[in-house]
C-alpha positions, 0 to 999 in steps of 0.5 A: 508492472504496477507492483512488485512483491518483496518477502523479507523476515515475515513482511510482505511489502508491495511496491506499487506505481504507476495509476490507481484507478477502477480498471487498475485496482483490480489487477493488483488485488489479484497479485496481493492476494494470490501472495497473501493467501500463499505466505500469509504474511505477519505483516503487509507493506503498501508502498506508495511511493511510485504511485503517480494518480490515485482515486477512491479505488486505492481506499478501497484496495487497502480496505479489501487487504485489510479484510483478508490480513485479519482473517489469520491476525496480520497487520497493515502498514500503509507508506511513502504516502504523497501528502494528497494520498496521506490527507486521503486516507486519513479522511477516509479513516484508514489509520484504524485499520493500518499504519499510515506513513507520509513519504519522508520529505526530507529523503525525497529533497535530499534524492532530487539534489544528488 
């Protein structure tokens, strides 16, 4: 399954894996929305620390949520972003619309030594 959905103390926090693609994207804002339209969530986490390839079709998959979380005032937080996804965000002009978060290096090191 490319995500996993997790509600806990008013966020919803969608880990997604795997490719994110044209044909992909689809499937997972189907999934995110059916979720945000039945929690409404104050806050709404994309994980990206499984995702493995992305292309634009990830840009526009946040933009899309983003759309939808304003529609009854919630925010958006983007994390555990590969450098290469962090740069494209960032270029893309995400962080004004959501919290941009880099996978934290120093954790990803200490899991590959253990």
């Amino acid at each position: 399954m490319p995500v996993q959905l997790h509600y806990e103390k008013s966020r919803l926090t969608a880990y997604l894996s795997g490719e994110i693609d044209h044909h992909s994207a689809a499937g997972l804002r189907g999934e995110i929305d059916q979720a945000l339209a039945r929690l409404r969530p104050p806050i709404l986490a994309l994980d990206f620390g499984e995702v493995t390839f992305m292309d634009s079709s990830a840009v526009g998959l946040v933009m899309g949520r983003y759309k939808l979380l304003t529609a009854f005032g919630g925010g958006m937080e983007v994390v555990n972003l590969s450098p290469v996804a962090y740069r494209m965000m960032q270029l893309s002009g995400l962080q004004s619309l959501a919290k941009l978060r880099p996978k934290d290096e120093a954790k990803e090191k200490e899991r590959a030594h253990a």
